[in-house]
One Martini backbone bead per residue (centre of mass of N, CA, C, O) as a GRO file, in nm:
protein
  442
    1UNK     BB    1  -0.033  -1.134  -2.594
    2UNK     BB    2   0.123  -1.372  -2.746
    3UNK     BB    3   0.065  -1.306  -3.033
    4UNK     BB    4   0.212  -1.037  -3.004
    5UNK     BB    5   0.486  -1.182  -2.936
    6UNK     BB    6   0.488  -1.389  -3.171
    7UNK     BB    7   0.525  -1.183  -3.353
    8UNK     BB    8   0.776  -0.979  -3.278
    9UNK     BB    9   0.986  -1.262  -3.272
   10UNK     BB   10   0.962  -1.340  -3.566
   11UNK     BB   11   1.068  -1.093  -3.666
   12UNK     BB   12   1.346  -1.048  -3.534
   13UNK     BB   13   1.436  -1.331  -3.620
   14UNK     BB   14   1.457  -1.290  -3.891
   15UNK     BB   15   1.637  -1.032  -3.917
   16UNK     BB   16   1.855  -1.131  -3.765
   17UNK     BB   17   1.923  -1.363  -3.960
   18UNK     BB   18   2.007  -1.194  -4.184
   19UNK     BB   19   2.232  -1.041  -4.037
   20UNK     BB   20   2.413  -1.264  -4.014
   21UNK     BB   21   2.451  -1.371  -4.281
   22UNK     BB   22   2.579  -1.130  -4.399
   23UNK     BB   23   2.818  -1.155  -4.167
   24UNK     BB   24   2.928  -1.433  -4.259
   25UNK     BB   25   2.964  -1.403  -4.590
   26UNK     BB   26   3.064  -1.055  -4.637
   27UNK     BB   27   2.733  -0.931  -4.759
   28UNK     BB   28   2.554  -0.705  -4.814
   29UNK     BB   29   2.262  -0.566  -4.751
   30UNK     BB   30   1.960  -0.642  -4.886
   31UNK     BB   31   1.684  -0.371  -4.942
   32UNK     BB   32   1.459  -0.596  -4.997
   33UNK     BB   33   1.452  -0.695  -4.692
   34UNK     BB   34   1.130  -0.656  -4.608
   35UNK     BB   35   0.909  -0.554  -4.316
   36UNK     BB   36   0.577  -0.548  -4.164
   37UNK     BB   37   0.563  -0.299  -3.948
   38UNK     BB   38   0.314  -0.191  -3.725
   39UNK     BB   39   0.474   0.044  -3.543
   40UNK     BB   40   0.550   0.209  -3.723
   41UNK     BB   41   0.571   0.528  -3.784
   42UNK     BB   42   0.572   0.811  -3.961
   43UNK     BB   43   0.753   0.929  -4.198
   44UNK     BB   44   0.878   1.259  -4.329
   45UNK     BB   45   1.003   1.319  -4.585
   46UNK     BB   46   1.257   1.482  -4.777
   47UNK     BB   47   1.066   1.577  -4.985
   48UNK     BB   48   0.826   1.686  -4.830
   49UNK     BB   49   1.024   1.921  -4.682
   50UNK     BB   50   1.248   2.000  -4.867
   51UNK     BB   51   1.505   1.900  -4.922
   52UNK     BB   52   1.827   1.946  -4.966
   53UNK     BB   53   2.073   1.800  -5.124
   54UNK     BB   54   2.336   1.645  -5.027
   55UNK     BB   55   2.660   1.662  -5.059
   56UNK     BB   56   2.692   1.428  -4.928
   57UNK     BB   57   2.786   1.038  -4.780
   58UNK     BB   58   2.757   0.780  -4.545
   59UNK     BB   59   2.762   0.475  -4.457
   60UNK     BB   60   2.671   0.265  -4.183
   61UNK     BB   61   2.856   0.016  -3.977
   62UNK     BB   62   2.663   0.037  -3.753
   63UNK     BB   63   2.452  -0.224  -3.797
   64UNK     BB   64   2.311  -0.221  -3.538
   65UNK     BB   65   2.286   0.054  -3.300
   66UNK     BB   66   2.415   0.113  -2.986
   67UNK     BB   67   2.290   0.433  -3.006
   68UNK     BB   68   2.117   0.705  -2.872
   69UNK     BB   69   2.069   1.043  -2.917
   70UNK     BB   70   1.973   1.331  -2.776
   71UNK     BB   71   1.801   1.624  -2.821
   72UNK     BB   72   1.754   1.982  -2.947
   73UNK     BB   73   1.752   2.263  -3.078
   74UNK     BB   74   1.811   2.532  -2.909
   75UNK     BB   75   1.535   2.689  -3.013
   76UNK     BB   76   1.271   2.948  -2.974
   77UNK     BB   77   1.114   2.755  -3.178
   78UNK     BB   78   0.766   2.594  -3.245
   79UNK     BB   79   0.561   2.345  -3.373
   80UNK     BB   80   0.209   2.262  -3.454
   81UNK     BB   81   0.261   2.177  -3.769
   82UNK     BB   82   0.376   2.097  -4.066
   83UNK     BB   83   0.450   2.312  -4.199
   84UNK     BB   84   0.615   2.454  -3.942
   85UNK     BB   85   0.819   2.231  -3.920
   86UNK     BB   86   0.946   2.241  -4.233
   87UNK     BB   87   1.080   2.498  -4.194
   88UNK     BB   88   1.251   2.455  -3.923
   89UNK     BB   89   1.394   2.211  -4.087
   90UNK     BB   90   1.526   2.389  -4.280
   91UNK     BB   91   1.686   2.569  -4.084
   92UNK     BB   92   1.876   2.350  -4.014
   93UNK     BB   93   1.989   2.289  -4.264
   94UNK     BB   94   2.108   2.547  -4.346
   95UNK     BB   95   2.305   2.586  -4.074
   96UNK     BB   96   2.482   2.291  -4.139
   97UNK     BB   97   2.576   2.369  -4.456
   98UNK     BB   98   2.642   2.671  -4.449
   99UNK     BB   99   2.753   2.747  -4.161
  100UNK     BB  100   2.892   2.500  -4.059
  101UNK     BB  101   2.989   2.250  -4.330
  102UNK     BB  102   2.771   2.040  -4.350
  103UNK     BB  103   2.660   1.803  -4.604
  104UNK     BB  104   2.415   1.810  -4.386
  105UNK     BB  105   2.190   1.757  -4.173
  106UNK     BB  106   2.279   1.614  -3.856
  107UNK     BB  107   2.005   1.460  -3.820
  108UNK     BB  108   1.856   1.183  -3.861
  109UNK     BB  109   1.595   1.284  -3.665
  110UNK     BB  110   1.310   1.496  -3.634
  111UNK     BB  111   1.085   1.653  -3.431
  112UNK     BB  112   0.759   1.781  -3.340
  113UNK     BB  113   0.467   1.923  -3.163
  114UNK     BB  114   0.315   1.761  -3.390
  115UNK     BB  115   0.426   1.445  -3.374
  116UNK     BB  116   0.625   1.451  -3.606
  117UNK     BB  117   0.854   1.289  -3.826
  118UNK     BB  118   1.177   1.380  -3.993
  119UNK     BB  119   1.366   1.327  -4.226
  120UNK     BB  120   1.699   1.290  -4.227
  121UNK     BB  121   1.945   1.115  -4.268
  122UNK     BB  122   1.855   0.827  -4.108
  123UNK     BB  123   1.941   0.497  -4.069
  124UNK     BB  124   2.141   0.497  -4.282
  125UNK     BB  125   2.358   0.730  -4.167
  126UNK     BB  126   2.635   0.943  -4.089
  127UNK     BB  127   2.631   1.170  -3.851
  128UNK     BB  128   2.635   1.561  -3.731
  129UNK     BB  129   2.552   1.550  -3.375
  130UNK     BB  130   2.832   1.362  -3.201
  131UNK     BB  131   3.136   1.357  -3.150
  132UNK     BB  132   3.207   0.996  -3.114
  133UNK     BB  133   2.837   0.880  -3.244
  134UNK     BB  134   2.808   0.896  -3.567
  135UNK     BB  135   2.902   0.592  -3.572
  136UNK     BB  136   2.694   0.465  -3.343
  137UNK     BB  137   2.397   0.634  -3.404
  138UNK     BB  138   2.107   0.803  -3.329
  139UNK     BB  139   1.966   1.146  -3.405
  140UNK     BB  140   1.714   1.327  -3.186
  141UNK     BB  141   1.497   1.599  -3.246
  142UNK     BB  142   1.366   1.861  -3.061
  143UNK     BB  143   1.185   2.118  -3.170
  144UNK     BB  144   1.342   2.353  -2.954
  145UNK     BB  145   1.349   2.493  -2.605
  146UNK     BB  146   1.417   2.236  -2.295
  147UNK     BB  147   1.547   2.378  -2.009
  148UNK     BB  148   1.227   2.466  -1.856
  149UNK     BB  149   1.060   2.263  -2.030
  150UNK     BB  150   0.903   2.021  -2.187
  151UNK     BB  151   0.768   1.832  -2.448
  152UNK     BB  152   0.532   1.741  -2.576
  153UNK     BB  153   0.345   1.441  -2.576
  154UNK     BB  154   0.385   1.407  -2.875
  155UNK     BB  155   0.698   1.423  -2.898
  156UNK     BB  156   0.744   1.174  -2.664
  157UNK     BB  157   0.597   0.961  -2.827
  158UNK     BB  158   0.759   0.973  -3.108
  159UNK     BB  159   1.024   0.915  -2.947
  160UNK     BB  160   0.941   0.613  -2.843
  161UNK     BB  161   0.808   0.507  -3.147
  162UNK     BB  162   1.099   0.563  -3.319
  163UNK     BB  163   1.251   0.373  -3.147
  164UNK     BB  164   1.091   0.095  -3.160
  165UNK     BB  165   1.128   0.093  -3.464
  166UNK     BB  166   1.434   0.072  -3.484
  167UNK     BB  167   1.437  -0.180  -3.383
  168UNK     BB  168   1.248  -0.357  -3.540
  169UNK     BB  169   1.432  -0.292  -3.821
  170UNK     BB  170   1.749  -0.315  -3.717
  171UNK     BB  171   1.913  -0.048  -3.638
  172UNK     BB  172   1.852  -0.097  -3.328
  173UNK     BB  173   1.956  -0.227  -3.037
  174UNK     BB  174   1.846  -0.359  -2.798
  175UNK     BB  175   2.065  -0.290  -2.615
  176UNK     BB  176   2.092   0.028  -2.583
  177UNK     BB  177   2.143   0.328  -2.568
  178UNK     BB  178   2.131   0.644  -2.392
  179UNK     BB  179   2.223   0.998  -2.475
  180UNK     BB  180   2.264   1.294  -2.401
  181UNK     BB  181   2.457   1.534  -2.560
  182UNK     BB  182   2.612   1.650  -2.315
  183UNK     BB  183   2.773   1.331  -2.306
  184UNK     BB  184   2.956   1.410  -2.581
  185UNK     BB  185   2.951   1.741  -2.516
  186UNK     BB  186   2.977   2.125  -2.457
  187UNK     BB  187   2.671   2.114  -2.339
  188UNK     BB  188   2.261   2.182  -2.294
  189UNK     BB  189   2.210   1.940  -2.421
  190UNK     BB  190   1.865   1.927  -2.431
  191UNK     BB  191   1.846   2.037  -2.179
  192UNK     BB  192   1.734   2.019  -1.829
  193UNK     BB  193   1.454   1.914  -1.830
  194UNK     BB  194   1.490   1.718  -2.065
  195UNK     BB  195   1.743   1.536  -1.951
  196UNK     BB  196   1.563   1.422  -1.698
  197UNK     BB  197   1.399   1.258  -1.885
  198UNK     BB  198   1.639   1.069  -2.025
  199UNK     BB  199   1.723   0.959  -1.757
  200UNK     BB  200   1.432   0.798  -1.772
  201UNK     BB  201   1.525   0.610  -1.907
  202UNK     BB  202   1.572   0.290  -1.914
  203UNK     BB  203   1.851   0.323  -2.117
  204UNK     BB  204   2.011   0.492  -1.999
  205UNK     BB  205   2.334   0.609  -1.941
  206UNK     BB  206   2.611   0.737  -1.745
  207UNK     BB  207   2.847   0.524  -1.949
  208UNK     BB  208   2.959   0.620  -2.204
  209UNK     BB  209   3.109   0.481  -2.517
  210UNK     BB  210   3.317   0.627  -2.721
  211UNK     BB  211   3.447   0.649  -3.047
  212UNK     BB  212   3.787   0.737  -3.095
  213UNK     BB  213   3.861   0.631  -3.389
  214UNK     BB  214   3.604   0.706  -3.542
  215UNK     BB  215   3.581   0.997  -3.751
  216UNK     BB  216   3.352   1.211  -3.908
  217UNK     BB  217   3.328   1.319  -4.263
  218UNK     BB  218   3.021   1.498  -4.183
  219UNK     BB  219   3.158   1.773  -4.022
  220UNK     BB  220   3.277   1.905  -4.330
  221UNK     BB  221   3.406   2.029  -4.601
  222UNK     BB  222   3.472   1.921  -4.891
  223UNK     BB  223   3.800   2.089  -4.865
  224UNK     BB  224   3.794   2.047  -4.534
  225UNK     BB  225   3.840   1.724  -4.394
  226UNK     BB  226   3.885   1.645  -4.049
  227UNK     BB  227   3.830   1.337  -4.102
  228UNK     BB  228   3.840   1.010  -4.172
  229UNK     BB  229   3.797   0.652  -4.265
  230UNK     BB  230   3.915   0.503  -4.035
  231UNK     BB  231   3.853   0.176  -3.888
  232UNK     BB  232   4.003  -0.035  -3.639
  233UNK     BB  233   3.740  -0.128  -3.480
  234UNK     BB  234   3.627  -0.199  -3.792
  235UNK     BB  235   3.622  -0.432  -3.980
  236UNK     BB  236   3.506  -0.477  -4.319
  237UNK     BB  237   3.637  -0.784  -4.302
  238UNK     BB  238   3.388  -1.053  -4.288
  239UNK     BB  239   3.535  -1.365  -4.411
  240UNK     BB  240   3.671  -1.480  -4.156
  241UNK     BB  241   3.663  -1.739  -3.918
  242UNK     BB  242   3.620  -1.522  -3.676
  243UNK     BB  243   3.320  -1.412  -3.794
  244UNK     BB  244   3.176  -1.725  -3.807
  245UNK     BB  245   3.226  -1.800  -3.507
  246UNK     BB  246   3.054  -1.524  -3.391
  247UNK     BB  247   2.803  -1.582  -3.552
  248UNK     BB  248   2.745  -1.871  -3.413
  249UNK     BB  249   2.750  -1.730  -3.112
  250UNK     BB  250   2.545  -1.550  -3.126
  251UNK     BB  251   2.298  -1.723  -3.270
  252UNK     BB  252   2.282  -1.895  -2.994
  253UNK     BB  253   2.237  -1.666  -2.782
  254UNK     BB  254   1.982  -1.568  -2.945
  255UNK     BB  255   1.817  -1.798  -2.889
  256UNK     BB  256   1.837  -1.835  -2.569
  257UNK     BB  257   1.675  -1.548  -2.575
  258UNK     BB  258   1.427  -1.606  -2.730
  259UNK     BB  259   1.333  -1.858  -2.565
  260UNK     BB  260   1.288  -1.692  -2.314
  261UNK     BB  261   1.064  -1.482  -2.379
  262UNK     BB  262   0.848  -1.701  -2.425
  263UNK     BB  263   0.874  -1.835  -2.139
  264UNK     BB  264   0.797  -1.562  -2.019
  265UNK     BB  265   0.578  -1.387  -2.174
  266UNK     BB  266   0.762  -1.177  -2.300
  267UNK     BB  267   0.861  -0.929  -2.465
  268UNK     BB  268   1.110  -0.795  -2.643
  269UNK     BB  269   1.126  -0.577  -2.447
  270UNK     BB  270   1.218  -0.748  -2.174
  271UNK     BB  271   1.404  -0.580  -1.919
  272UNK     BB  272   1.277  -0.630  -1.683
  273UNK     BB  273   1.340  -0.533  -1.332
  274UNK     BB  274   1.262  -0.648  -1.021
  275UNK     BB  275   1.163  -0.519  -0.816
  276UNK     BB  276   1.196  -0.372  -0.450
  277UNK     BB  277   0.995  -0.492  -0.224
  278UNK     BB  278   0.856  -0.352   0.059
  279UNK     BB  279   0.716  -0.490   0.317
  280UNK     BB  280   0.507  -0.384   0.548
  281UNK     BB  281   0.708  -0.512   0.793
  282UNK     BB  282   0.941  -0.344   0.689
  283UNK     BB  283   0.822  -0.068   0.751
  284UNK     BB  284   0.580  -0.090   0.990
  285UNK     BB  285   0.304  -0.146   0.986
  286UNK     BB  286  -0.060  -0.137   1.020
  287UNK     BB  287  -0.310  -0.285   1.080
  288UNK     BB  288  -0.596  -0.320   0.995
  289UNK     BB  289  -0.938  -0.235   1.124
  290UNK     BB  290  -1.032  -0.422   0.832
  291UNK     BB  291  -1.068  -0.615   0.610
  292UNK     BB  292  -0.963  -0.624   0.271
  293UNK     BB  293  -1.082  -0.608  -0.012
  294UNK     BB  294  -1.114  -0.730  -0.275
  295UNK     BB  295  -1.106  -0.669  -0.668
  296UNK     BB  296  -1.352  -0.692  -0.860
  297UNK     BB  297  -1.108  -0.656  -1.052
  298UNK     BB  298  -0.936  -0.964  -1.150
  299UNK     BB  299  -0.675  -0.799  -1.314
  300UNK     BB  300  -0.683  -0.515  -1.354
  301UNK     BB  301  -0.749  -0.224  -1.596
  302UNK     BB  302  -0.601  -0.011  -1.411
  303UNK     BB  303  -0.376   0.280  -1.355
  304UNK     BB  304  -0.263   0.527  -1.078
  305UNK     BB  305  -0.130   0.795  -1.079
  306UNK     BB  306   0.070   0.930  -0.766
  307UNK     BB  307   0.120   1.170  -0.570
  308UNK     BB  308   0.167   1.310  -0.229
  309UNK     BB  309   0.285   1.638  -0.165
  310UNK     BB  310   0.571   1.567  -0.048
  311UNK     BB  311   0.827   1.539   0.089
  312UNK     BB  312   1.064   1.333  -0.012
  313UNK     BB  313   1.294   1.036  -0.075
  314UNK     BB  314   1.643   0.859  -0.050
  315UNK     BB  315   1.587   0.676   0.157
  316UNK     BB  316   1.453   0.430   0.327
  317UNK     BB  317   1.425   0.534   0.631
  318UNK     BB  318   1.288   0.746   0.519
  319UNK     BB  319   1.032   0.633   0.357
  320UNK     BB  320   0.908   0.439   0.598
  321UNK     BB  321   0.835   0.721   0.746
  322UNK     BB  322   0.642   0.816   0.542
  323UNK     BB  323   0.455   0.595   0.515
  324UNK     BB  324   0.363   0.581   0.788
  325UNK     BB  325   0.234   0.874   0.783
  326UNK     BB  326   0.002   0.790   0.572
  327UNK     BB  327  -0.139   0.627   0.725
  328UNK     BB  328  -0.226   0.746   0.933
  329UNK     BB  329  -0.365   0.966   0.816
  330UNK     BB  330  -0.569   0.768   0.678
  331UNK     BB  331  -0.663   0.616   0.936
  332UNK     BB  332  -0.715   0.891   1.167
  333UNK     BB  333  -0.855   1.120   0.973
  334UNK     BB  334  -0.999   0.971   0.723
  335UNK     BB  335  -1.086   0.679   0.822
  336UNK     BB  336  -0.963   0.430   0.717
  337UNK     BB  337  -0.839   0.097   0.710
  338UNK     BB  338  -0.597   0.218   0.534
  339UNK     BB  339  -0.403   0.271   0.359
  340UNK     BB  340  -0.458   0.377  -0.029
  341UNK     BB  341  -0.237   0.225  -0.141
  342UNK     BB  342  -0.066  -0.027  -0.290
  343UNK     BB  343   0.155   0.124  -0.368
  344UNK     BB  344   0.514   0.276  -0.343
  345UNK     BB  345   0.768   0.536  -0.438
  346UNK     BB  346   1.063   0.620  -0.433
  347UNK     BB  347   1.402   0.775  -0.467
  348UNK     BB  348   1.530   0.477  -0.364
  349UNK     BB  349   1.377   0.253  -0.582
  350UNK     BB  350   1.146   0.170  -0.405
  351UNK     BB  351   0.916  -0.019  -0.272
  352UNK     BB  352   0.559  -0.006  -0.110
  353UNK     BB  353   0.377  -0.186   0.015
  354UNK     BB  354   0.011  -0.139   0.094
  355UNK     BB  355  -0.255  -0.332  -0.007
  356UNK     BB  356  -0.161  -0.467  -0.293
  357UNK     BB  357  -0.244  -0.729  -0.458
  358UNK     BB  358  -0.591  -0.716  -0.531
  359UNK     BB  359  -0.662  -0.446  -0.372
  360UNK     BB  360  -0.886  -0.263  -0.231
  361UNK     BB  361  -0.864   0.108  -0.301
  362UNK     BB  362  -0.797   0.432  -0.136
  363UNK     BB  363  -0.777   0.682  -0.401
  364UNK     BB  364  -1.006   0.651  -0.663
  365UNK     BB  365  -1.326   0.625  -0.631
  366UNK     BB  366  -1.421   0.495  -0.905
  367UNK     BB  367  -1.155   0.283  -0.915
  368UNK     BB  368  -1.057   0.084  -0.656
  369UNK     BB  369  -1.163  -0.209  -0.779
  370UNK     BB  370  -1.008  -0.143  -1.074
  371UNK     BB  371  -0.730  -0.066  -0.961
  372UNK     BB  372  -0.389   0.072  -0.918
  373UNK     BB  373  -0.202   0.214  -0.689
  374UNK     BB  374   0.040   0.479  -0.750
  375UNK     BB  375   0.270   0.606  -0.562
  376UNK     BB  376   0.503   0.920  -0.526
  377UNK     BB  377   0.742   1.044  -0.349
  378UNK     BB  378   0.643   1.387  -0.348
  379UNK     BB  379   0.646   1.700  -0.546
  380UNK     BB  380   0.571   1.719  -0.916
  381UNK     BB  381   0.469   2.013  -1.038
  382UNK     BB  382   0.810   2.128  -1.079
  383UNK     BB  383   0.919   1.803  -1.079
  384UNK     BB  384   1.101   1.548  -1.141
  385UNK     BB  385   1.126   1.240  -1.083
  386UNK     BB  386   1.355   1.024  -1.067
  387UNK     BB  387   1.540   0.762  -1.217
  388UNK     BB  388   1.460   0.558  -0.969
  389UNK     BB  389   1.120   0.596  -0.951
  390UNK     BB  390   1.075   0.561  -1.265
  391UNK     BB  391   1.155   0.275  -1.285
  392UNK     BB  392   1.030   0.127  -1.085
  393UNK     BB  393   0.741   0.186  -1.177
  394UNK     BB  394   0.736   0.077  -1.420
  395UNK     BB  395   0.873  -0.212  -1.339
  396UNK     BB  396   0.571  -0.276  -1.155
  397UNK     BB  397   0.405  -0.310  -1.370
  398UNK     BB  398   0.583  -0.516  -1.565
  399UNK     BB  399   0.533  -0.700  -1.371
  400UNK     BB  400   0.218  -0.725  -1.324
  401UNK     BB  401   0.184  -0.824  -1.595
  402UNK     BB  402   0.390  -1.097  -1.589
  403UNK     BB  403   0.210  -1.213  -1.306
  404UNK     BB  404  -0.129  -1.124  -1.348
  405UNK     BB  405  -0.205  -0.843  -1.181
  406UNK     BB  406  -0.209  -0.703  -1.492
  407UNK     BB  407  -0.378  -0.612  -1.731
  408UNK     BB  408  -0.236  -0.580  -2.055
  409UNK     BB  409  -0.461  -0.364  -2.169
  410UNK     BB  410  -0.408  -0.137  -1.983
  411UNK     BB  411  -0.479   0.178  -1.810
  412UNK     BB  412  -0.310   0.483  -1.773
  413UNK     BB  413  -0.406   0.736  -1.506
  414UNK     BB  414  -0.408   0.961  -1.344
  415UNK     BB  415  -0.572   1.147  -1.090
  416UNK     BB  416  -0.742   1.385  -1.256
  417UNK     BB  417  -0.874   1.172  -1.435
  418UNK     BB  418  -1.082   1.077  -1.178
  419UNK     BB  419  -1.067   1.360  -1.017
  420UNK     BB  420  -1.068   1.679  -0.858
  421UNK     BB  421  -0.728   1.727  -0.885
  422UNK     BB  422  -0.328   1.787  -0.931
  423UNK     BB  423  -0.297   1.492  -0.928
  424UNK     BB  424   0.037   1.436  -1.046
  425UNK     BB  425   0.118   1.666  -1.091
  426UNK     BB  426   0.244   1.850  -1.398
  427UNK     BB  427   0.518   1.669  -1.455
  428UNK     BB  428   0.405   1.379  -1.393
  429UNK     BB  429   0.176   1.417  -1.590
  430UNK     BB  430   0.342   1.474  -1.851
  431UNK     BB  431   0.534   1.190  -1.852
  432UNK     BB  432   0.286   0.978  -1.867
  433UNK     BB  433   0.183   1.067  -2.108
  434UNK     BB  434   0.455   0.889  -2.267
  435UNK     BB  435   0.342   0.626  -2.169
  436UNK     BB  436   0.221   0.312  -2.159
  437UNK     BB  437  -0.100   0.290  -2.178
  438UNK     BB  438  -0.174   0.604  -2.174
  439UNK     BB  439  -0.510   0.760  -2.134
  440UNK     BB  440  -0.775   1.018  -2.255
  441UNK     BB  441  -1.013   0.798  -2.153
  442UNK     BB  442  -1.176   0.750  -1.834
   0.00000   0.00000   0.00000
């Protein structure tokens, strides 16, 4: 895991100092400088799926951009090969070229359930898919209408896939935002279904701040420009004493959090905030009927989510109170020595400890010895849980790793894939199959 650290903080480094350079000397960035960045996926350029020439173009002036909006297609097309894909992305092209009146297609790039990514403007150039946010932000469409179901997981995958590969290229900001369509205008975008999964994303903000001074002239046709080119908020001359000063203060801060990353053990993506575990005696547990043994392997190699199938919980008191129940039932009706899961999460973003960190537990039969065991509580067969219960268990495996709790290249898997049962509910089950180090081979 270090090397793999020192190897991601190397580059962002480099990036990074180059980025200063630039911005300090107030000399555009030159586009040799180029690094071998092994985490980004292929993106199908625009010649391979026959992209119309765009009829003009701006280049992007906040990179990197803070903000990263998210769409659908919201037409029920979807595809899945790359024929088929590209037929679909050229079919975006033509109706914001010709019926829009837009210099080119609007999003940055678009995703398909092959997933492949197709690229789109790309990563520097302006787009026109969110009014107040296309001059500081990449627009990422997922081909489909996703109002009533989620896009299958090779799509979420390519989607958090393209995110972290902006980062790696210093494209998108480390602390950047997401924001579905939705939250930029007047719109169903990105669907209902697909927005709850947005908002759970770790960087998800729900007050986004649109640039109200610069809009767009690549929204408009060449004869009729609706926006101007005027950025009052973004002076172009980087070359005054004040941006030289601001320059130098970045990257003390910068070299701060870079030492901190070091010194922490965590990778670049580390913004993990520690959970926040409700402890047994604070939930008001019983007693094991006999001790709980160590786990075989430990730090254990595998996490098992399970939903419980019962009613969710939204306060801590009421999730206590389920908490308190499950045990009941482990213990009395199951004859278990305790609670089944190590830990549980409700809706109210609390942790709760089950038999906790190290401990054999009696959740998975075949997994018990080698995993943790985290259940969501609620039933997700039709509905996903929110994205305070999203981040807790998130947060809770990335601190349990960052702690040597949970071995680094643990394997993720659902409750379904280790036993014949329905949990953790279908839609929990979709949702997971997108996150780090979900296995389909358990």
């Amino acid at each position: 895991m270090k090397s793999t650290i020192i190897f991601n903080t190397y580059n962002i480094i480099i990036i990074i100092l180059i980025a200063l350079e630039q911005l300090v000397i107030g000399a555009p960035i030159d586009e040799t400088y180029r690094f071998n960045i092994t985490d980004c996926p292929r993106i199908i350029t625009r010649e391979e799926w026959k992209a119309r020439k765009a009829l003009n173009e701006e280049q992007l002036e906040r990179t990197p951009t803070p903000y990263v909006v998210v769409h659908h297609g919201g037409i029920r097309q979807y595809c899945y090969d790359r024929e088929s894909c590209s037929k679909i992305v050229k079919s975006y092209q033509d109706l914001h070229i010709d019926v829009r009146g837009w210099f080119d297609i609007g999003y940055s790039f678009v995703i398909g359930e092959d997933g492949n990514i197709y690229e789109g403007r790309g990563w520097n150039k302006v787009g026109a898919h969110a009014p107040g946010y296309n001059f500081q932000s990449i627009g990422i469409c997922i081909i489909g209408d996703f109002s009533d179901f989620l896009p299958n997981a090779a799509a979420l995958r390519a989607l958090n896939s393209l995110i972290s590969c902006g980062i790696s290229l210093g494209k998108i900001k480390l602390d950047y935002n997401v924001i579905g369509h939705r939250q930029a205008r007047d719109t169903i975008c990105p669907g209902d279904t697909f927005y709850k999964y947005v908002m759970a994303l770790p960087h998800w903000t729900s007050h986004p701040v649109p640039d109200k001074i610069r809009i767009t002239t690549t929204e408009a046709t060449p004869k009729v420009p609706k926006e101007n080119n005027l950025d009052n908020d973004y002076n172009t001359n980087r070359t005054g004493t004040f941006t030289r000063m601001a320059g130098t203060t970045i990257l003390l801060l910068l070299t701060v959090y870079i030492t901190f990353c070091f010194a922490t053990e965590i990778g670049y993506f580390a913004s993990t905030d520690i959970p926040n575990i409700i402890s047994r005696r604070e939930w008001g547990a019983r007693a094991p009927t006999s001790p709980i043994p160590a786990l075989r392997e430990n730090p254990p190699s595998n996490v098992i989510i399970h939903h419980s199938d019962t009613i969710g919980c939204n306060t801590q008191a009421i999730c206590q109170a389920r908490v308190r129940s499950f045990q009941n039932y482990h213990m009395d009706t199951k004859k278990w020595e305790d609670i089944g899961y190590n830990f549980l999460v409700g809706e109210d973003g609390n942790v709760y400890e089950g038999r906790g960190w190290g401990k054999h537990g009696a959740h998975s039969i075949p997994y018990n010895s080698k995993s943790i065991g985290i259940c969501i509580i609620g039933n997700f067969t039709n509905t996903l849980p929110n994205q305070a219960s999203i981040r807790a268990t998130q947060n809770l495996i990335s601190y349990g790793v960052a702690d040597n709790k949970i071995k680094s290249n643990y394997k993720l898997f659902g409750h379904r894939q280790t036993t014949p049962t329905n949990c953790p509910g279908n839609s929990l089950y979709d949702l997971i199959k997108t996150w780090p180090n979900w296995s389909n081979k358990a």
